[in-house]
N, CA, C and O atoms as CSV, one atom per row, in Angstrom:
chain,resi,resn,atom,element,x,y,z
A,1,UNK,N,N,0.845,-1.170,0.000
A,1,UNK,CA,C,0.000,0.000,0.000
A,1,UNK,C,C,0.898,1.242,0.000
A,1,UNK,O,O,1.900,1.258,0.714
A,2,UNK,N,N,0.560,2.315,-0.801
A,2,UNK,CA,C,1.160,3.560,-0.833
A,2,UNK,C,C,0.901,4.535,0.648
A,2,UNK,O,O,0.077,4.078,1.440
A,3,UNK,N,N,1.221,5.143,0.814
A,3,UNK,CA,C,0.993,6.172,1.986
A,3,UNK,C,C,1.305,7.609,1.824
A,3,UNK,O,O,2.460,7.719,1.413
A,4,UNK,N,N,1.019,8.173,1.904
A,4,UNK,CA,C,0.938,9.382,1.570
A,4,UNK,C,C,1.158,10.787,3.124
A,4,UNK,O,O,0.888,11.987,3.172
A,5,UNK,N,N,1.832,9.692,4.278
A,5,UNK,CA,C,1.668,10.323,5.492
A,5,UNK,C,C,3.155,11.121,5.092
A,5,UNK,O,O,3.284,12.201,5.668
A,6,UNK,N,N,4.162,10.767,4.280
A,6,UNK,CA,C,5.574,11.965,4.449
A,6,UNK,C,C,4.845,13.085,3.873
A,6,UNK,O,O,5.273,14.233,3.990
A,7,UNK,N,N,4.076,12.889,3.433
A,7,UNK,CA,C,3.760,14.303,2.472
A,7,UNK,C,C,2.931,15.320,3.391
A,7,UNK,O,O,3.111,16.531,3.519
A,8,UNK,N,N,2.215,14.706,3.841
A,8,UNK,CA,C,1.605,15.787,5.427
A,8,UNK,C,C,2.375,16.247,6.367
A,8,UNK,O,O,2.206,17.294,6.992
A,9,UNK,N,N,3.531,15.212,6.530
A,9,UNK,CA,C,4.423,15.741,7.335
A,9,UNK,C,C,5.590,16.676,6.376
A,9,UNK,O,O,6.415,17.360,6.981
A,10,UNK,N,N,5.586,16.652,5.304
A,10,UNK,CA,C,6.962,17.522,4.967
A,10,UNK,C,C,5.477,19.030,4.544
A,10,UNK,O,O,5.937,20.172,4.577
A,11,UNK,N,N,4.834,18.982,4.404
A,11,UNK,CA,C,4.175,20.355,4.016
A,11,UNK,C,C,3.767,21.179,5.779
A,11,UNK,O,O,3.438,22.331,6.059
A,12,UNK,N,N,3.989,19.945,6.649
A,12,UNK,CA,C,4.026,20.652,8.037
A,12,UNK,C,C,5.335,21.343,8.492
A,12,UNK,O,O,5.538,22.180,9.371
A,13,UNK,N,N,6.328,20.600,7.431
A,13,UNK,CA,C,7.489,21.512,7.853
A,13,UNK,C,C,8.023,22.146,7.166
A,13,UNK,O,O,9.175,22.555,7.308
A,14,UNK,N,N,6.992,22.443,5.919
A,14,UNK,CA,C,7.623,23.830,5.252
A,14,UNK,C,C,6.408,24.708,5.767
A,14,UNK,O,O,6.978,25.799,5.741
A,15,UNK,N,N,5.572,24.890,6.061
A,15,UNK,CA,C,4.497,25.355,6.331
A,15,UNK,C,C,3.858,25.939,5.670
A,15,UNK,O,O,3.522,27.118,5.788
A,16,UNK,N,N,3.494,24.905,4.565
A,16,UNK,CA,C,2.606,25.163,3.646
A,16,UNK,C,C,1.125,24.252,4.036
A,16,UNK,O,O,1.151,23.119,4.517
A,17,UNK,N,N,-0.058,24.974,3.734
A,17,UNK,CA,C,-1.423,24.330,3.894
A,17,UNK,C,C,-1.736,23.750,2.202
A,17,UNK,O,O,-1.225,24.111,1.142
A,18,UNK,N,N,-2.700,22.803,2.470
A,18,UNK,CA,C,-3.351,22.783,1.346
A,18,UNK,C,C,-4.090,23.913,0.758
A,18,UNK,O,O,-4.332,23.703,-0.430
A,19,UNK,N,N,-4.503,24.976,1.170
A,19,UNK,CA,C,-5.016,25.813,0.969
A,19,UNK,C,C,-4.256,26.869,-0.292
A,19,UNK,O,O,-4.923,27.505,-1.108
A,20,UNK,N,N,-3.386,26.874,-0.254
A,20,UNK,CA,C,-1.664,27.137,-0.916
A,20,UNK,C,C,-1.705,26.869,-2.031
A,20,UNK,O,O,-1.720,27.634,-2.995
A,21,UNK,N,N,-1.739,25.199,-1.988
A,21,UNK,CA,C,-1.284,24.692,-2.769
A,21,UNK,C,C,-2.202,24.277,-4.279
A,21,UNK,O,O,-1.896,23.962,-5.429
A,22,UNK,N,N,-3.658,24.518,-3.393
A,22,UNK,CA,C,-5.005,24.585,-4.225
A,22,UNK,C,C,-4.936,26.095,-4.832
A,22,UNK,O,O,-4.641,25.973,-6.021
A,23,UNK,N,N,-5.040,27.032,-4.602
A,23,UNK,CA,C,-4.946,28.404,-4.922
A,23,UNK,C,C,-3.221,29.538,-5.582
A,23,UNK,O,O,-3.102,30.580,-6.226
A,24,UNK,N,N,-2.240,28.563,-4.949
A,24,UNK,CA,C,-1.102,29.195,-5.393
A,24,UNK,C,C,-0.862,28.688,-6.798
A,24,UNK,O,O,-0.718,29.283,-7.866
A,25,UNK,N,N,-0.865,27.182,-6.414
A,25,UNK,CA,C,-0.178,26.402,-7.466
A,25,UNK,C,C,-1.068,25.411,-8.154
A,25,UNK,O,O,-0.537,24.382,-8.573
A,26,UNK,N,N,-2.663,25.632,-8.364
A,26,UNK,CA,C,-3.179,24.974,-8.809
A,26,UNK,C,C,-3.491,23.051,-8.931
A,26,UNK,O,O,-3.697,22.240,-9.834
A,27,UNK,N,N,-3.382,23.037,-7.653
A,27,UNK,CA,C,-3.389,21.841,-7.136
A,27,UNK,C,C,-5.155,21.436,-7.055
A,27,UNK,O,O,-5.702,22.078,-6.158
A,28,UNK,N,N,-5.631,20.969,-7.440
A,28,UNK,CA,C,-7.153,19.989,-7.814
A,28,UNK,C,C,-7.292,19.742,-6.384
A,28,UNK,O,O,-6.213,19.407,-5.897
A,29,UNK,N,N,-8.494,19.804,-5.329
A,29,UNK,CA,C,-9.222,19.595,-4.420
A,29,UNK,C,C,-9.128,18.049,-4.510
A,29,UNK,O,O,-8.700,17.389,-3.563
A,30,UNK,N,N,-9.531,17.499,-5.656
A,30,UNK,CA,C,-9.475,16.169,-5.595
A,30,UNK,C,C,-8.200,15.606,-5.336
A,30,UNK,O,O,-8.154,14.802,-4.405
A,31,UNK,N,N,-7.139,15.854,-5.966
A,31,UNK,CA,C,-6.025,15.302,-5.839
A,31,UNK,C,C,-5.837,15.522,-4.197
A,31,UNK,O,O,-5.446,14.528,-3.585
A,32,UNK,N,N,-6.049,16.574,-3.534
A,32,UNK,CA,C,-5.701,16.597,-1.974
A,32,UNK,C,C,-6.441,15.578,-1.211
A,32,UNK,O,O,-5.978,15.060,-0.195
A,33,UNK,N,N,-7.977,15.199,-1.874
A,33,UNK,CA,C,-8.794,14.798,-1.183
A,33,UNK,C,C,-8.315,13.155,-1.367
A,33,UNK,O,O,-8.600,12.321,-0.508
A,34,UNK,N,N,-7.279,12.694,-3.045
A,34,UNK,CA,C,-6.661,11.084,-3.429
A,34,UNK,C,C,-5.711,11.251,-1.833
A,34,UNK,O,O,-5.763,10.349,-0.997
A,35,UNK,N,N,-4.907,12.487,-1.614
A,35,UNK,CA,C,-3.793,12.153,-0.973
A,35,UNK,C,C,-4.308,11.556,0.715
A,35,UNK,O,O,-3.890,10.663,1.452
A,36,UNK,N,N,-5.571,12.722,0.831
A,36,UNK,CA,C,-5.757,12.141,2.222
A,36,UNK,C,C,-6.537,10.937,2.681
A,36,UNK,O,O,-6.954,10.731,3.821
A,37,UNK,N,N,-6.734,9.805,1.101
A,37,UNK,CA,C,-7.396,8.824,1.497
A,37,UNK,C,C,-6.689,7.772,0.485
A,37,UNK,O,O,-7.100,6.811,-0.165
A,38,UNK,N,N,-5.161,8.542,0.695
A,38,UNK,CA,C,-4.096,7.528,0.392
A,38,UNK,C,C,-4.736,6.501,-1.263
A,38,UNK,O,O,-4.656,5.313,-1.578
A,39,UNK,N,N,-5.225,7.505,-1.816
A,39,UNK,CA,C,-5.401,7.074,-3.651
A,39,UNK,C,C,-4.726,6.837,-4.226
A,39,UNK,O,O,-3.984,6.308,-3.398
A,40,UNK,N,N,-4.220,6.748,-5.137
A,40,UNK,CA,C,-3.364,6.730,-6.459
A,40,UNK,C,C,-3.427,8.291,-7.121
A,40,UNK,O,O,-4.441,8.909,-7.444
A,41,UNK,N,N,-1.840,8.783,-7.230
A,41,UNK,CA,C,-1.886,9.958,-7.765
A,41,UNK,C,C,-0.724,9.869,-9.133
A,41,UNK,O,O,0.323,9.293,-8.836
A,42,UNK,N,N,-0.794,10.224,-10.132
A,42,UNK,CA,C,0.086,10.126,-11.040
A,42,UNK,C,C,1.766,10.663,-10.764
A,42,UNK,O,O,2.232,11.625,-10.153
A,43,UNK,N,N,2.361,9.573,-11.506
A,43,UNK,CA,C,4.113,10.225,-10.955
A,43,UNK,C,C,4.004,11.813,-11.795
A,43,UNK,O,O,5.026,12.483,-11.646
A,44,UNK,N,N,3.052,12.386,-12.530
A,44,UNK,CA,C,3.289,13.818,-13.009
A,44,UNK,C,C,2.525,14.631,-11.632
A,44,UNK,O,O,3.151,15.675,-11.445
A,45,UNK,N,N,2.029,14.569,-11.192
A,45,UNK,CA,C,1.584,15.202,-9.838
A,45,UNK,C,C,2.736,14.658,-8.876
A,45,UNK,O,O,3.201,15.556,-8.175
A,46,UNK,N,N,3.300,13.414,-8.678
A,46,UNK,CA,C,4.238,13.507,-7.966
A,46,UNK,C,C,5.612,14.494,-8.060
A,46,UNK,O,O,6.096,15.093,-7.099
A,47,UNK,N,N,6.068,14.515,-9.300
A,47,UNK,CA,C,6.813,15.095,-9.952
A,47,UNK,C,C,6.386,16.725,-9.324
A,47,UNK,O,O,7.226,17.444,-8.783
A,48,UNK,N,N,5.183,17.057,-9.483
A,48,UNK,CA,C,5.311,18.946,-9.275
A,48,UNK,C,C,4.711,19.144,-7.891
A,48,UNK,O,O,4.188,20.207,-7.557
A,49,UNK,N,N,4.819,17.951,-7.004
A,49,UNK,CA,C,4.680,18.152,-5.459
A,49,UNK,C,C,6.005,18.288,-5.288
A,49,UNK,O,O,6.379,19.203,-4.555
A,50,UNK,N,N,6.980,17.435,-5.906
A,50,UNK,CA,C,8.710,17.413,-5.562
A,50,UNK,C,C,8.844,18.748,-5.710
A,50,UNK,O,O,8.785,19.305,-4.614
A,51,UNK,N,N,9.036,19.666,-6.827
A,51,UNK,CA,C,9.261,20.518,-7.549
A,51,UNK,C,C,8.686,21.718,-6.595
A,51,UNK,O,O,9.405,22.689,-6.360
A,52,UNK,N,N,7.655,21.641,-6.172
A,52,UNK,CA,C,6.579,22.611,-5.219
A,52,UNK,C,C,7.419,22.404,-3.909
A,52,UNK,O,O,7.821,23.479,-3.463
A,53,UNK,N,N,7.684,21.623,-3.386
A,53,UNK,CA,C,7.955,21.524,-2.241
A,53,UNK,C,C,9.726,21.295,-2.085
A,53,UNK,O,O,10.203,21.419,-0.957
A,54,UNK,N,N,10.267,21.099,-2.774
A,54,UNK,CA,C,11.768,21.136,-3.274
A,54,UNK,C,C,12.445,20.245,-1.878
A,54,UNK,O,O,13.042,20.514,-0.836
A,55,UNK,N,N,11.769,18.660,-2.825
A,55,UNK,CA,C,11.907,17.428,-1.840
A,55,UNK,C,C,11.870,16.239,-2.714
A,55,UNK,O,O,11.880,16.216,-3.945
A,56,UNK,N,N,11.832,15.379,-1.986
A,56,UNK,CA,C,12.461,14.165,-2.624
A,56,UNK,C,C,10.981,13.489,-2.774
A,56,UNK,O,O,9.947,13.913,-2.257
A,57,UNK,N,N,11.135,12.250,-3.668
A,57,UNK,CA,C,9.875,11.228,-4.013
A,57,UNK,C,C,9.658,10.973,-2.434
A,57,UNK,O,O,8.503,11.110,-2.030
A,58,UNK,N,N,10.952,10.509,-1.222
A,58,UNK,CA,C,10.292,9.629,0.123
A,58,UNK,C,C,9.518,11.219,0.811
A,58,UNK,O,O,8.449,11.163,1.419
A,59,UNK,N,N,9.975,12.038,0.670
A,59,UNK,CA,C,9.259,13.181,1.010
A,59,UNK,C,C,7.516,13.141,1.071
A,59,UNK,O,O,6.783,13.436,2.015
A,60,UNK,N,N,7.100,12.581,-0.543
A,60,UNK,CA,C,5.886,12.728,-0.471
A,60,UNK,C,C,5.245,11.692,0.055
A,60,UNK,O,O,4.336,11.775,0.881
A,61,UNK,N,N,5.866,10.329,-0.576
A,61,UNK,CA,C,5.278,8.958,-0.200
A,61,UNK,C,C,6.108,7.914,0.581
A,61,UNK,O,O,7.337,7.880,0.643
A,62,UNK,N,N,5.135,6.972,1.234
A,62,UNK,CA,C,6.595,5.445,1.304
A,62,UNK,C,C,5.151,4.023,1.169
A,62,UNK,O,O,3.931,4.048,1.332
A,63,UNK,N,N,6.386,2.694,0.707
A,63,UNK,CA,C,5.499,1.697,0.252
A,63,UNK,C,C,5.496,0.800,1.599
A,63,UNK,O,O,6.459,0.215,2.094
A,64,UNK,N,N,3.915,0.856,2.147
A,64,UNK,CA,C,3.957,0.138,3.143
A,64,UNK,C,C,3.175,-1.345,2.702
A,64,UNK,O,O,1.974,-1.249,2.451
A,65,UNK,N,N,3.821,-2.719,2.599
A,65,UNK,CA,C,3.409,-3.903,2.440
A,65,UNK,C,C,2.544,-4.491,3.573
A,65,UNK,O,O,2.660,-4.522,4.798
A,66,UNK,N,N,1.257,-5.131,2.329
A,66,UNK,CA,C,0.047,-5.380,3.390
A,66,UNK,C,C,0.268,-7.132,3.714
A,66,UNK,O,O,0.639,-7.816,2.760
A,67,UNK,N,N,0.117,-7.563,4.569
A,67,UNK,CA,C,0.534,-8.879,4.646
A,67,UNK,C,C,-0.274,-9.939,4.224
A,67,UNK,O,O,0.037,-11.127,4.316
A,68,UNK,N,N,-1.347,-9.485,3.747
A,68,UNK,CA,C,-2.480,-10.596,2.628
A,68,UNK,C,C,-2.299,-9.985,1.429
A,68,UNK,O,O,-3.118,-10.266,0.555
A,69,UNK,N,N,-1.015,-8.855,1.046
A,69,UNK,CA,C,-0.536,-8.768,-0.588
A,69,UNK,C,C,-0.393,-9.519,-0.903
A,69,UNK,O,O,-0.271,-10.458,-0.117
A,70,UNK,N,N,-0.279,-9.760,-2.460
A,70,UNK,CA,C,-0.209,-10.789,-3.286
A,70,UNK,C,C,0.385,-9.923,-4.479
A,70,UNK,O,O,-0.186,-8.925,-4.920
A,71,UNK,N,N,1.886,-10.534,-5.064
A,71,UNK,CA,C,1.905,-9.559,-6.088
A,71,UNK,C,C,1.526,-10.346,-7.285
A,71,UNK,O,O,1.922,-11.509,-7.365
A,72,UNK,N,N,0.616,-9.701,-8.457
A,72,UNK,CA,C,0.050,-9.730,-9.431
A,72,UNK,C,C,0.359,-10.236,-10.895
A,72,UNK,O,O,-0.236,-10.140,-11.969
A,73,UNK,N,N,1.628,-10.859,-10.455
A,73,UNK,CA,C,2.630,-11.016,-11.953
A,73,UNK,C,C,2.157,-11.772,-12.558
A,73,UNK,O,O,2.638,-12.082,-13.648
């Protein structure tokens, strides 16, 4: 499972709100609303959260393994 909890925590420590990021930089309500229910967001939105927030990919996300995963190959 993806997680999306570095990314709440690194916009807590630049101190930026979503509010910002919807209105500064044109960030989609929805996309805030994928992040806080840990969705699927495209690596091009990942890409201009890095870029926005001038941080790394673990910055925004990390891969937490569910223990009834199964990978799909």
């Amino acid at each position: 499972m993806i997680s999306y909890k570095p990314f709440w925590n690194t916009l807590a420590a630049k101190n930026i709100s979503t509010y910002t990021l919807i209105n500064r930089y044109g960030i989609s309500s929805s996309t805030i609303n994928r992040l806080r229910h840990d969705q699927p967001i495209s690596t091009t939105t990942i890409n201009d959260f890095c870029h926005i927030l001038s941080c790394r990919i673990e910055d925004i996300l990390v891969y937490l393994p569910d223990s009834d995963e199964s990978p799909n190959f």
